[in-house]
N, C-alpha and C positions, 0 to 999 in steps of 0.2 A: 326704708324705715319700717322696721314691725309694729302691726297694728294687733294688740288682743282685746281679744274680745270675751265675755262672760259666759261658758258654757253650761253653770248649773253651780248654784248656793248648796253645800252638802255640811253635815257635821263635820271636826275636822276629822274623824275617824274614814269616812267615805271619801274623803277630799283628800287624804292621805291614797290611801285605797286607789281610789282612779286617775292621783297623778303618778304613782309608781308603773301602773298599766302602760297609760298612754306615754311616759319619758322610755319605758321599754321598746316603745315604737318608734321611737327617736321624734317626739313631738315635744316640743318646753311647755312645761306647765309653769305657773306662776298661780300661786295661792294668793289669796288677801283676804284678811280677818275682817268682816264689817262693822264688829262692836268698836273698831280702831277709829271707823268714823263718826259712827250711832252712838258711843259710850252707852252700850246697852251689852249686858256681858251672855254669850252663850248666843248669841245670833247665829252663826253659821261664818264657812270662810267660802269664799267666791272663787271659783274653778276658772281660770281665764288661760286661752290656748291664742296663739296669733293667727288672725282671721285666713291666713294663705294654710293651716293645718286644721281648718273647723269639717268643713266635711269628714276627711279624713279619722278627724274624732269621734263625730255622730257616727260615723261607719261601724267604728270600732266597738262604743258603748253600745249600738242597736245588735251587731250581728252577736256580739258574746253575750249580751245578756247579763250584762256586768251585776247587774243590782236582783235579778230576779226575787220577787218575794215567796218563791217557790223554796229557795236557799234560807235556810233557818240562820245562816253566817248575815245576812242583809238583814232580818231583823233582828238580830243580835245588835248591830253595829248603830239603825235605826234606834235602840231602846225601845221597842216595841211603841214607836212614835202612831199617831194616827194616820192616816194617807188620803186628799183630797183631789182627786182627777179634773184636770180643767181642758175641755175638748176645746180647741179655737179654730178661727177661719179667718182673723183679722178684722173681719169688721168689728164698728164699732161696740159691737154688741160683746166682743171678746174682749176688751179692760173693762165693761161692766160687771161679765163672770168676773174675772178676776179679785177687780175690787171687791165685791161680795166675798168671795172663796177665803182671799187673804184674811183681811176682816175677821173672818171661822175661823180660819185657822190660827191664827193669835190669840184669840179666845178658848181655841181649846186645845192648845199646844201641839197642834198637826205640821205636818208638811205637806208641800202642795206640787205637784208635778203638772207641767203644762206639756201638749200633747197637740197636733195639728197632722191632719192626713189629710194629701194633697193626691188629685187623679189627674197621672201623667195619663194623655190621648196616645202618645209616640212608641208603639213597643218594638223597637226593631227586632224585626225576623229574622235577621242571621247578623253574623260578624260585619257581613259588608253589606254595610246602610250608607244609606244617602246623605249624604251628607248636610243638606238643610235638614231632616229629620233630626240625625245627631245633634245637629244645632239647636232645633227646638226645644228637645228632650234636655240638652243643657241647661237652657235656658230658662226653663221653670224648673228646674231643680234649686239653681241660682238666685232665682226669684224667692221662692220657699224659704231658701234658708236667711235672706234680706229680709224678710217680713217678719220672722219668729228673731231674729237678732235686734231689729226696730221694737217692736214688742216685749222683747224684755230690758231693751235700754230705757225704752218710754215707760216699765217698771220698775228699775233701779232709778230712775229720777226721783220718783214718787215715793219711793222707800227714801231718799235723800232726802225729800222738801217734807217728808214728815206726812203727805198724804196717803199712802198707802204702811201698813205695817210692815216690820221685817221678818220673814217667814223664811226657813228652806224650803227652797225650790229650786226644782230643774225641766229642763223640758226637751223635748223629742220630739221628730219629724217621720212618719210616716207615709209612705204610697201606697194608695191602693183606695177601695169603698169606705167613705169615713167612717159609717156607721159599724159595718164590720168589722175594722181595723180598730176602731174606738173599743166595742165587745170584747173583741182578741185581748187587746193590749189591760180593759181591765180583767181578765180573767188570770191575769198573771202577777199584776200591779196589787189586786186587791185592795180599793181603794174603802175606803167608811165611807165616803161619799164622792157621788160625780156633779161636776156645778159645769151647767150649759148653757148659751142663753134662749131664748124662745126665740129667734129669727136669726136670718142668715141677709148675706147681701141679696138674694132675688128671692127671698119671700113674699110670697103676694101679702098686702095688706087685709086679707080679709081670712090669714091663718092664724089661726089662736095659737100655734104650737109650729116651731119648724120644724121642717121635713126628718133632717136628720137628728135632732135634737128626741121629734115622737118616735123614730123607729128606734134610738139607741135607747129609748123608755119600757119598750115594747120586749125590745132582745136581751139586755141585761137584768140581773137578778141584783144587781147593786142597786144602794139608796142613790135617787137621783133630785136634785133640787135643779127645778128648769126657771130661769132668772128673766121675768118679762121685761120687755123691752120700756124704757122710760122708768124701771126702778131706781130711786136715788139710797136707797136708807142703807147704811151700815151697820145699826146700832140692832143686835137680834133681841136686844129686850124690847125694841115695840114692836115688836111683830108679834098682832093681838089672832089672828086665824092661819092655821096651817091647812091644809088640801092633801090626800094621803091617797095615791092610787096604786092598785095592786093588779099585777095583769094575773090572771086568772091560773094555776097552772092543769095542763090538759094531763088525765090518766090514762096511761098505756096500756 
């Protein structure tokens, strides 16, 4: 029995767009409108591929670059929508971005793309690898993509029970340095803003700011809002003081 699962909330223009792509690769898309459940008109329609063809999909959308905002065709399709980057790592600190991010972006009719860059240790050196290596290498690929599928179902609930707003969103897995891979990816995304949160799961208690969270502060030229831990509020009208830091830039 096929199981699908939800690869990414698109207008239907894009949701058009990427199931014509990926039914080209002999993968079944299945559309579904949300306002059908939300009676909220103009939400977005939900991309769902069956969980045995999701790799294969990420594969797909990551290696062509399907949406590039470098393509004036993506923001054409977009309507020159706003774009909010939400960097995760699963802890709990990642549905607090979240919640925060969506929240904005309902508020200021954005969309929100969620993004996770995970470091495989396993690089096999030739074709003929070891086969517990291969194994392991699988296996947090596997893992990866169970985390960001739990992650956005534990967000589709939220958008059902009325706790979170309904926003387009989609999201993407990368390998490699988060912090770098995060730079990359907005350098092409182009987002209005990056929503992080300030601690990771082994942050020491006595960091004001996480690790990767300050270095992706430090390297990118995007607005970034870094989301303390134990923030409850949604509401951005009481938010009575903002904090504005600028990294310096060096002359050549």
């Amino acid at each position: 029995m096929k199981k699908f699962v939800t690869i990414a909330i698109h207008t239907i223009e894009k949701a058009e767009k990427l199931k014509q792509i990926l039914s080209a690769e002999g993968i079944e898309i299945h559309l579904h409108q949300i306002d059908e459940d939300l009676k909220e008109p103009g939400i977005g329609v939900r991309v769902r591929v069956d969980i045995a063809d999701l790799s294969k999909a990420l594969h797909i959308i990551e290696s062509r670059n399907i949406f590039s905002y470098s393509n004036k065709e993506t923001l054409e399709r977009d309507n020159l929508k706003k774009r909010i980057l939400i960097p995760v790592d699963f802890s709990p600190h990642s549905m607090q971005a979240c919640t925060f991010a969506f929240n904005l972006a309902k508020s200021i009719d954005a969309k929100v793309k969620i993004i996770h860059i995970y470091f495989n240790p396993f690089y096999p050196k030739s074709f003929i690898e070891q086969e517990k290596d291969t194994k392991q290498y699988k296996d947090i690929e596997e893992k990866v993509k169970e985390n960001i599928q739990r992650l956005c179902n534990d967000i589709d609930k939220k958008i059902q029970a009325g706790d979170l707003p309904s926003v387009n969103y989609s999201y993407l897995i990368k390998e490699g340095l988060p912090e770098e891979e995060i730079v990359l990816f907005a350098d092409d995304y182009k987002p209005d803003l990056i929503v992080m949160g300030t601690r990771g799961k082994n942050q020491k208690k006595g960091d004001l700011i996480g690790r990767v969270t300050a270095n992706v502060i430090e390297m990118t030229h995007f607005p970034l809002m870094a989301i303390p831990e134990g923030t409850l509020f949604t509401d951005f009208k009481r938010i009575k003081i903002y904090a504005f830091f600028q990294t310096p830039v060096q002359e050549t």
